[in-house]
Each structure stands twice: as C-alpha cells, then as structure tokens.
SELUMLO-431337 format. One record per residue (C-alpha): residue number from 1; residue in three letters; z, x, y. Coordinates in steps of 0.2 Angstrom, whole numbers, plus 5000, padded with zeros to 4 digits. Each point is the difference from the previous one (the first is absolute). Layout:
! residues N
SERO     n   res     up   east   north
SERO   NUM   ala      Z      X       Y
...
This chain:
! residues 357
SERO     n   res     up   east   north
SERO     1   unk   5028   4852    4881
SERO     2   unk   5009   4987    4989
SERO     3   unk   5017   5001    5003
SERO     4   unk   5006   5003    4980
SERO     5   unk   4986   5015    5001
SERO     6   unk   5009   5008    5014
SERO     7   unk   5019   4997    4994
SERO     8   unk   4996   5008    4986
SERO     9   unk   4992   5015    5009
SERO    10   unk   5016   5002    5012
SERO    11   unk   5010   4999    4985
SERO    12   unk   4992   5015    4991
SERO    13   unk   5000   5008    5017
SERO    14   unk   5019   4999    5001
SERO    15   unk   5001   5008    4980
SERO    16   unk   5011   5016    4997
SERO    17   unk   4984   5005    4988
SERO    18   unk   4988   5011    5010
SERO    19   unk   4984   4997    4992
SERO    20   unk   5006   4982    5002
SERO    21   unk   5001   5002    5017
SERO    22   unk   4983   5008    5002
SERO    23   unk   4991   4988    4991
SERO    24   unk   5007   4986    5012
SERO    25   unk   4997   5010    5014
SERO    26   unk   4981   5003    4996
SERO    27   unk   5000   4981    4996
SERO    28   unk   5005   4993    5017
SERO    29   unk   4987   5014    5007
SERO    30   unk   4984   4990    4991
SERO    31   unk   5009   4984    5006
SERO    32   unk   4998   5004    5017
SERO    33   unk   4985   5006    5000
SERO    34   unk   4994   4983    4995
SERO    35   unk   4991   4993    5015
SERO    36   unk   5006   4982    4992
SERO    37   unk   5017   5007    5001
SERO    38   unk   5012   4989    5012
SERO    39   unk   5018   4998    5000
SERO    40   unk   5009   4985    4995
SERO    41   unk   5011   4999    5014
SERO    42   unk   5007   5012    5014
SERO    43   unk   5017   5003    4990
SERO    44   unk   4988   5008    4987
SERO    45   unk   4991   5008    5009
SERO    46   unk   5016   5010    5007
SERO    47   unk   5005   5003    4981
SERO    48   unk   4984   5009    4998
SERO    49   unk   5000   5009    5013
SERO    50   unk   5019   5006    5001
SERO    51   unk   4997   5005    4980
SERO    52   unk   4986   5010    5004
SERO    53   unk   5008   5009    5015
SERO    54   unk   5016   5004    4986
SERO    55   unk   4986   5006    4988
SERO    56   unk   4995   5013    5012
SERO    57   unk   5019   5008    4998
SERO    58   unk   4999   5001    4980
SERO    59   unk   5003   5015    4992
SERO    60   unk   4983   5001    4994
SERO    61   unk   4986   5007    5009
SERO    62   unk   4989   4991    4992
SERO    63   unk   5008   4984    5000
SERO    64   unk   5001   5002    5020
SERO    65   unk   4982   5005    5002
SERO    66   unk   4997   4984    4992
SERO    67   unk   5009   4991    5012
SERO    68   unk   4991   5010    5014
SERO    69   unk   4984   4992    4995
SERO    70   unk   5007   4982    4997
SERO    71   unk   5007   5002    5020
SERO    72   unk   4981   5003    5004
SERO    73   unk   4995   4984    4992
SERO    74   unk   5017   4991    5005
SERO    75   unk   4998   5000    5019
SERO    76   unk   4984   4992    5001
SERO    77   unk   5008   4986    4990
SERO    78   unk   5016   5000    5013
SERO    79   unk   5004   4987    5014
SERO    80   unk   5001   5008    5017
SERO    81   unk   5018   4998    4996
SERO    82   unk   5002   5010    4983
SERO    83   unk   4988   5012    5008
SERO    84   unk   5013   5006    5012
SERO    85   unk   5013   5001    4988
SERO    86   unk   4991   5011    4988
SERO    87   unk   4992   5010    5014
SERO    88   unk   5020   5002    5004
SERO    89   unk   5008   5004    4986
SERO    90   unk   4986   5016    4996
SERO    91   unk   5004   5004    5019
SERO    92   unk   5018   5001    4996
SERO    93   unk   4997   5009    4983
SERO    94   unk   4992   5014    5008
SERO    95   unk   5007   5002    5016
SERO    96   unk   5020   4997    4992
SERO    97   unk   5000   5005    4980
SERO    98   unk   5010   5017    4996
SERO    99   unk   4987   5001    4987
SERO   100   unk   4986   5011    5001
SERO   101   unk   4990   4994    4987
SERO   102   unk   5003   4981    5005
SERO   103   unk   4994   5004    5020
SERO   104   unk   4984   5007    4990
SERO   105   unk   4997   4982    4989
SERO   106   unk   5005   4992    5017
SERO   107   unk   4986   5011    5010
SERO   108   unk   4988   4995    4987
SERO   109   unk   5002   4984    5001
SERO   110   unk   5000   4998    5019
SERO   111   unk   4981   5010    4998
SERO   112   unk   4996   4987    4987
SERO   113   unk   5004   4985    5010
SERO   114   unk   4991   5008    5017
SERO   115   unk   4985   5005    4986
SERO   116   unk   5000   4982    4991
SERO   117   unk   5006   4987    5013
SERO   118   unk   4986   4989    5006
SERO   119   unk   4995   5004    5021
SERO   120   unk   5006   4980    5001
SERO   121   unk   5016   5004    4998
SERO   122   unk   5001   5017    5009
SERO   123   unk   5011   4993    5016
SERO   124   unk   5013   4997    4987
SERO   125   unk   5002   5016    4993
SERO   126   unk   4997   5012    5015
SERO   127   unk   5013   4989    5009
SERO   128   unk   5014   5005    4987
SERO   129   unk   4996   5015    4996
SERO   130   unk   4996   5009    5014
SERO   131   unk   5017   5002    5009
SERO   132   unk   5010   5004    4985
SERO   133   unk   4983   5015    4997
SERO   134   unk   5006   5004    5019
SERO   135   unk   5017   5002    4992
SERO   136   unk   4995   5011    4987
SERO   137   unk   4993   5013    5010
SERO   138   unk   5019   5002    5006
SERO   139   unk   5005   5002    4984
SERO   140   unk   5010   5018    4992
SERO   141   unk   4989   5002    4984
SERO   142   unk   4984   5005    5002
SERO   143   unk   4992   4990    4987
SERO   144   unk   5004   4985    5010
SERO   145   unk   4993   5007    5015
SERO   146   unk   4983   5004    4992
SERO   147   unk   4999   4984    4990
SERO   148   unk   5003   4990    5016
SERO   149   unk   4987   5009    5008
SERO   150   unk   4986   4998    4986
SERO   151   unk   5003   4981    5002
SERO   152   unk   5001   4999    5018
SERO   153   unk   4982   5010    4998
SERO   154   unk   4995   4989    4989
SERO   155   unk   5005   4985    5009
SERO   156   unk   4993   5005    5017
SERO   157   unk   4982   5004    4992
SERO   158   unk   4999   4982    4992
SERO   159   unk   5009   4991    5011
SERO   160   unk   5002   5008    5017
SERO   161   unk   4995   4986    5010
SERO   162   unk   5015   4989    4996
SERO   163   unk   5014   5013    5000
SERO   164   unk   5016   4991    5009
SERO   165   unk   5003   5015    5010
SERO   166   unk   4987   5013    5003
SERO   167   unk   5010   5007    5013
SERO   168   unk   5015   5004    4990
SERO   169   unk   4990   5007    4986
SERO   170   unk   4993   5011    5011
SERO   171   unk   5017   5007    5010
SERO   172   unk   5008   5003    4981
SERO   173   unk   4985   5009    4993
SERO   174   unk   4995   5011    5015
SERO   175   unk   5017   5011    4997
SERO   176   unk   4994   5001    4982
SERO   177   unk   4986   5013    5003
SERO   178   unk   5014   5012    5007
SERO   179   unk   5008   4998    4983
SERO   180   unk   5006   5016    4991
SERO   181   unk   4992   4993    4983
SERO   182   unk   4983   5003    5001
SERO   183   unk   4997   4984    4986
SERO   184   unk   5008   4988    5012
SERO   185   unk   4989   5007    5015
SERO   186   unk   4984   5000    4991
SERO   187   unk   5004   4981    4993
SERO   188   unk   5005   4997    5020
SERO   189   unk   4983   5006    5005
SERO   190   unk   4992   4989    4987
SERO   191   unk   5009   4984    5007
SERO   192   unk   4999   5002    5018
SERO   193   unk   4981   5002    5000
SERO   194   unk   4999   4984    4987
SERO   195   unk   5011   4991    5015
SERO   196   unk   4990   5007    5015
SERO   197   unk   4984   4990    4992
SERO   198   unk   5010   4985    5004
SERO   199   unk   5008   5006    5016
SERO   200   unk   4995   4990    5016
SERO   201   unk   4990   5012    5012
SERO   202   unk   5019   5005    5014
SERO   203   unk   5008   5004    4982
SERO   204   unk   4987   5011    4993
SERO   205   unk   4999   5010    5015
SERO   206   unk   5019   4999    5004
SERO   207   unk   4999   5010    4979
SERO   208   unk   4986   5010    5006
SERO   209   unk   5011   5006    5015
SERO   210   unk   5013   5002    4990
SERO   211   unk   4993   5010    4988
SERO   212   unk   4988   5011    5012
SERO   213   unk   5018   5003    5009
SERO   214   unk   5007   5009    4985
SERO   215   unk   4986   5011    5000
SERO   216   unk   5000   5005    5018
SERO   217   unk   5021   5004    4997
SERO   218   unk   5001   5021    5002
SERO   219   unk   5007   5009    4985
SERO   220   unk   4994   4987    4988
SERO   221   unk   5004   5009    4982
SERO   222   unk   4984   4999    4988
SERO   223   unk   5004   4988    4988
SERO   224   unk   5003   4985    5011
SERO   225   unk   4984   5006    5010
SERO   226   unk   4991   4998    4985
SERO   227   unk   5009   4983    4996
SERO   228   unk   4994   4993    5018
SERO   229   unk   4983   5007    4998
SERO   230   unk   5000   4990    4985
SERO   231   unk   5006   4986    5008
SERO   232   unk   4986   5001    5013
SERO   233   unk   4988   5001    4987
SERO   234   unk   5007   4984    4990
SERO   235   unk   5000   4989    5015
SERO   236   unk   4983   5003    5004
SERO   237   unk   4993   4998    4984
SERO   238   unk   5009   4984    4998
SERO   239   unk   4996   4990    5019
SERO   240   unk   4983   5009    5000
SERO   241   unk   4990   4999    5017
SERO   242   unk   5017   4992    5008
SERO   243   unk   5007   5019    4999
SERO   244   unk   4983   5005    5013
SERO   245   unk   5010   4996    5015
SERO   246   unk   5014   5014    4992
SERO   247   unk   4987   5014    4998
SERO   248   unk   5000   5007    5017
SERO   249   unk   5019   5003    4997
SERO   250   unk   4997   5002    4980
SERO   251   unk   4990   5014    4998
SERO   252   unk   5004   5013    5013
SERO   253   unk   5016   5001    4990
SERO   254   unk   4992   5001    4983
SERO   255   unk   4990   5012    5005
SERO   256   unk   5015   5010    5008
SERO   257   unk   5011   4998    4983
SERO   258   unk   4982   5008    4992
SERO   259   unk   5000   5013    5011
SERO   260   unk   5018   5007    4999
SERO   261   unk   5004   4996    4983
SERO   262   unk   5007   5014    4993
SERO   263   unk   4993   5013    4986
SERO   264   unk   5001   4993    4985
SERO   265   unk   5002   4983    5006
SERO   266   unk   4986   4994    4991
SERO   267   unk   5008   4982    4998
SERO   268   unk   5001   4998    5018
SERO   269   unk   4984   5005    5004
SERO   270   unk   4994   4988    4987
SERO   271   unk   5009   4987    5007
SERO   272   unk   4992   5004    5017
SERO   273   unk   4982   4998    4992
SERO   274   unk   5005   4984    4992
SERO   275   unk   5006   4991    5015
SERO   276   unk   4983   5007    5010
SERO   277   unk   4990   4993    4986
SERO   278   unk   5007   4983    5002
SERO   279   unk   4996   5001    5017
SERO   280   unk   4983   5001    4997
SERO   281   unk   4999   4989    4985
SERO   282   unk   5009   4985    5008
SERO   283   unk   4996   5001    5019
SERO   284   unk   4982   5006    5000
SERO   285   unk   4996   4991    5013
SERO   286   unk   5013   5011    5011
SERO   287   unk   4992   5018    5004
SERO   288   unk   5010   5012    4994
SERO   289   unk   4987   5013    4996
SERO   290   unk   5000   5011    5014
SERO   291   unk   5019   5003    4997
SERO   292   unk   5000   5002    4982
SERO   293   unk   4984   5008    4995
SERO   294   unk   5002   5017    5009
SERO   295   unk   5019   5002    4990
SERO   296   unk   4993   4996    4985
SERO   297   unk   4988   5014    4999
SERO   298   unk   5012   5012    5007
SERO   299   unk   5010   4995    4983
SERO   300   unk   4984   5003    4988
SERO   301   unk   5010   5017    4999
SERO   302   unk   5013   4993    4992
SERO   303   unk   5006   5012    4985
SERO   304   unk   5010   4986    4990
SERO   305   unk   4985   4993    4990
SERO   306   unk   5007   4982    4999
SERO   307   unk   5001   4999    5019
SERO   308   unk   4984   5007    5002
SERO   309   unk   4993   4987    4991
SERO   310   unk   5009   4987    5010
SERO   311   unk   4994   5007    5016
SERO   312   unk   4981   4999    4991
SERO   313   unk   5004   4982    4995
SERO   314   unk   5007   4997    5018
SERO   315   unk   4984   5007    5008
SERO   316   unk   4990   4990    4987
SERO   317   unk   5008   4986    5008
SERO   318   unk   4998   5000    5016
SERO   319   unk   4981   5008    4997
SERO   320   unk   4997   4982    4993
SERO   321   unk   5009   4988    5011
SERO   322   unk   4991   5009    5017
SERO   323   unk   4982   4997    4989
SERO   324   unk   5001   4984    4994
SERO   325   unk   5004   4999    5023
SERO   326   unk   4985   5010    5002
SERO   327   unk   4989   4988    4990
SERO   328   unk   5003   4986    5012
SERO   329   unk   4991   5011    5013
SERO   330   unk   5017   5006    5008
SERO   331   unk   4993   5014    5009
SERO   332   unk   5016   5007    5005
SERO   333   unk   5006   5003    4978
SERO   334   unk   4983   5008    4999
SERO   335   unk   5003   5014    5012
SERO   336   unk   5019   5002    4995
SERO   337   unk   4992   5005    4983
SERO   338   unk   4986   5010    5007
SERO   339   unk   5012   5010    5011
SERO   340   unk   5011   5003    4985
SERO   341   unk   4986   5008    4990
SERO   342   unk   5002   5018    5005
SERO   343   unk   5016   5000    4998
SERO   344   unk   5001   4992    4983
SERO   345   unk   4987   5011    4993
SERO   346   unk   5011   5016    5005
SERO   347   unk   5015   4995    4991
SERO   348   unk   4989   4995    4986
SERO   349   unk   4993   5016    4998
SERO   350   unk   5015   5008    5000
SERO   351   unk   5006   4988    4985
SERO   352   unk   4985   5003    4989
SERO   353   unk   5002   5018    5005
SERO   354   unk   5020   5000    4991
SERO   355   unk   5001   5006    4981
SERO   356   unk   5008   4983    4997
SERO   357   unk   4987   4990    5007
C-alpha cells in the first residue's frame, strides 16, 4: 500500500464523523485483503495494527465488526513479532475489560484470527494465547469463561498438536465439567475431547482414568453423571479406535448409568445410548457386542419415543459393524447374530404389537 493511500485512510479512521470512520474502516479491510498488500516498514505495520485493535473499542458496532474482519486479514500480513502483540492485546481485552460488550468484540476477534490465520503461523499464536485462555477460565464473569473455552476448543481441534502445555490445558479444564453452569460444562466437554485427539497415549488414558473415576464415585447426582457420560462419549468419538483399549472399563459403566437412570431421565439415558454408539462406530474392531446387544433389546420397551428410537439407531449400529465383521468370514460375528435372533424377534413382536408402533 502506498504510503499517502494509507495516511489518508488512518486519518479518516481517527474522524469524530461516524460514517467517516466506517468508510475508512471498510477501506483498510479491501487493502488487506489484497494479496499484493505489504507494509512499508515495521513501524507501519504496528500503526495498522494498534488502529485496528482501537477500532474494535468504537462505539459503533458496525465500525467494530469492520475491524473484526480487517484483524482476520491483518494477522497473516503480521511479523512473528506484531503477531504476539495483537494476539495480546485481544487476550487482554477479554480476559481484563469491565466492558461486556468489548470482551464480546474481543472473543470474536480472537475466533477470527484462530479461523483466518494461516496453519504456518499457528506456533505463534497458540503460544500467546493459550495461557492467558487458561487464565480465563479462572475468571468471575461467565462470558469470559465460555468464550475462553470456545477458543481453547477451537484452538485444540486445529492445532492440538503444538499446544505449549497439553498438560496444563488438561488439569484447568478437567474441574470444568463439575461446573455448576451447565454452558461452561458443555463447552468444557467440547474442548477436552478436541485436546484428547492430540493427547499422547499415558495422557489419554491418565483423562480416560480420570473421567471413568468420576463415574465409579458413589452418590454421583444426575447432572454431572450425564456430563461425564458425555464426556466419555466426546473422547471416544474424537481419538477413535485409541479409545478400544478403554472399553473394557468404558462400557460396563455406560451401561450401568443406562440401567439406573432414573424415571423420566430420558436425557441420561440418551446420553447412555450415545456414548455405546460411538463405541461401536469408532472401535469396531474391539467386540463389544455380547455386552451391548442384550441391553439394548431389553430397552426397545422404552416408553419416551425419542429414546426408543435411539436405542433402534444404537442396535442398528451395532447390527452393521458385527456384519460388515461377519462378511470377512469371522465365524464367531456370525454366530453372535444367529444366537441373538430369538431373542430380537420377541422384543420385536411385542413393539409391532404396541398401539404406537
């Protein structure tokens, strides 16, 4: 960008007018998107960038949207250097402002910059970010503690491979799921089974152990049951046949939580089925058939019709991972089937039997 094109822009950008500073805003966006776009010099390429972080503070939402979208376009233009700063300032913006609504232009534009940001320079920005995210889950308002969890997720499913400190990620998010706020345990489940596909194989199964420990705790109250079981379910849809070695552990107690969920607990119970499904879908190789089955057509019963339908799905499942086994002339998924048959065909006829059927 010529130097006079982009003195005049800044110039505009610092306008008392509001539709002065929108146009300037939008301006600097289709600069830097340019892939010809370079800067002059390091100092200019600061100027930029500090305007476009004070952009995201204006008054005007759509003026700091704009800015949001020139930050996406910015950071791949940023030294290593200018990268850290910007990454620093958005960390401190959310993590520090009294403002509500300037932590939410702050959160955006850390998503932006995960979303946007070229995989070359992704050392750079999981290196400054992460610990201050780590910080934010400490945080008193809750937005910040969601938002710092969105990105961490976000962050671990792109880039999970060069985290600085998988460890510490995982001690501050494991106290997460025992949150009171069920957002923030949902988002927590979300991230820790992004960060398990990255996990060497002693720290998945130091989380796995973790987690199954919970489960097996006596007097565990229904809602954090349902958010371990979810956790189960998210870890081993994320590290896929790595979770077989787990099942032996894994699905005796899903099965369990199925079993004594109690009336009415339909969500539970769902959660049950899901965790068992991924079982199946992920590990297929591990037989888990003779445990699951039989429990699964005790459940066709079911009176909630959404769970019954996830206990047919589940069945389905499992049906068509043990025959795509028997088709490679594995003797031993044929006669699980064949032994099943009697017994599947009863509950079946009850079902079609039922006025809702």
């Amino acid at each position: 960008m010529a130097s006079v094109t982009l003195s005049l822009i800044l110039e505009k950008i610092a306008s008392r007018d509001k539709d002065f500073r929108y146009m300037a805003t939008s301006d600097l966006a289709n600069e830097l998107a340019k892939d010809s776009f370079r800067f002059d010099s390091p100092a200019s390429e600061k100027q930029v960038s500090d305007v476009v972080l004070t952009q995201l503070e204006d008054s005007s939402g759509d003026i700091s949207g704009l800015a949001v979208k020139c930050l996406g376009y910015l950071v791949n233009k940023n030294r290593t250097e200018q990268l850290q700063e910007v990454v620093a300032a958005l960390c401190s913006k959310l993590l520090t402002s009294n403002k509500e609504q300037l932590r939410d232009v702050a959160s955006l534009g850390l998503k932006t910059v995960v979303a946007e940001l070229s995989s070359k320079k992704a050392g750079t920005l999981v290196a400054a970010a992460t610990p201050r995210l780590i910080e934010g889950l400490q945080a008193q308002a809750s937005d910040v503690v969601s938002s710092s969890l969105d990105i961490l997720a976000e962050l671990t499913a792109r880039y999970g491979g060069v985290l600085p400190d998988q460890e510490g990620l995982k001690r501050a998010l494991l106290p997460e799921l025992d949150e009171s706020r069920a957002g923030v345990r949902k988002r927590a489940i979300q991230c820790l089974a992004s960060l398990a596909a990255s996990l060497p194989p002693h720290s998945l199964d130091d989380l796995c152990a973790t987690v199954f420990a919970r489960l097996e705790s006596r007097g565990l109250k229904q809602d954090t049951a349902r958010t371990y079981v979810q956790a189960v379910a998210g870890i081993s849809k994320s590290v896929g046949n790595k979770f077989g070695k787990h099942l032996p552990r894994a699905v005796p107690l899903c099965i369990r939580y199925l079993r004594v969920a109690a009336e009415g607990d339909e969500e539970l119970r769902e959660y049950c089925l899901q965790a068992l499904e991924s079982f199946v879908l992920r590990s297929p190789q591990d037989e888990v058939y003779p445990k699951v089955a039989p429990v699964l057509v005790q459940r066709f019963k079911e009176r909630e019709e959404t769970v019954k339908q996830d206990v047919f799905q589940a069945y389905v499942d499992l049906l068509r991972q043990v025959g795509l086994a028997a088709r490679r002339s594995d003797g031993a998924a044929t006669g699980l089937l064949r032994a099943d048959i009697p017994a599947v065909m009863r509950a079946v006829s009850r079902q079609l039997r039922h006025k809702s059927a």
